[in-house]
N, C-alpha and C positions, 0 to 999 in steps of 0.2 A: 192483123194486130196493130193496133197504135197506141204511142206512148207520148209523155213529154215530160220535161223538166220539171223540176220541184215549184219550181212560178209561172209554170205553163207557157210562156212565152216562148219556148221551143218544144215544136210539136211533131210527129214523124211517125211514118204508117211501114209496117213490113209487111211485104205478098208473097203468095207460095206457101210450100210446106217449110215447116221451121225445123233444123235439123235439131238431135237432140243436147242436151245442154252441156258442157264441160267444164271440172273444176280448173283451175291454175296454183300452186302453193307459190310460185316462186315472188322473190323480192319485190319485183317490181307491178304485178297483179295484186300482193298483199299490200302494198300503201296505196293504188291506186283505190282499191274497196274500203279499207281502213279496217279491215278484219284478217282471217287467215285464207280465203283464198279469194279468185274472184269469177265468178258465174260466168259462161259466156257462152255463143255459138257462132260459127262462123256460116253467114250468107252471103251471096253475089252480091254486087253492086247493085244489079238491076233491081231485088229487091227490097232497096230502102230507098223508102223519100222523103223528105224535108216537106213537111206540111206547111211549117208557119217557123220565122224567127231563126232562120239560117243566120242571119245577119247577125244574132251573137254569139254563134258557136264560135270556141276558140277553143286553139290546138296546143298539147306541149308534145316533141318531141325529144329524148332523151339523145346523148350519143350513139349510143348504141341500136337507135333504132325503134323504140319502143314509143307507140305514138297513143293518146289519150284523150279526148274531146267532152268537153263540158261546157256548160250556158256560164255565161259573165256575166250573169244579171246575181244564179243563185248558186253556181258552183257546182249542181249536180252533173254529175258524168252521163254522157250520150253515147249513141252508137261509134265506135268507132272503124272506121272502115282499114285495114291492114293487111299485107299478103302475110306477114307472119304471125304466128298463133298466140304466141306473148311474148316474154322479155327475155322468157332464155338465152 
């Protein structure tokens, strides 16, 4: 599967089986989507890779842990890689 950003300048391919999808409602999945919950699944490292435009992924991480990754060019949100499952 590959994806990229809303201006394409970051681009990223996932290998393997995908596992299947899970909601999140809490606080912090709910602003990062701008809706009420936020879509997600969790894979290895090994299966994501930066195609194209690593260079403007930028990260925010919260206090508490909760880590986020989006293009600086157009703000859409990217994979982001985390051993925890969301913000709880």
């Amino acid at each position: 599967m590959q994806g990229k950003c809303l201006c394409g300048n970051v681009r990223f391919s996932l290998f393997g089986e995908l596992p299947n999808l899970y909601q999140c409602h809490c606080s912090l999945c709910r602003k990062v989507s701008g809706s009420s919950s936020n879509a997600a699944f969790k894979i290895g490292r090994e299966q994501l890779s930066w195609d194209a435009g690593a260079e403007l992924i930028r990260r925010y991480e919260s206090e508490t842990g909760f880590k986020s990754h989006f293009c600086s060019r157009c703000g859409s949100p990217l994979p982001t890689t985390s051993r925890r499952r969301c913000g709880r």
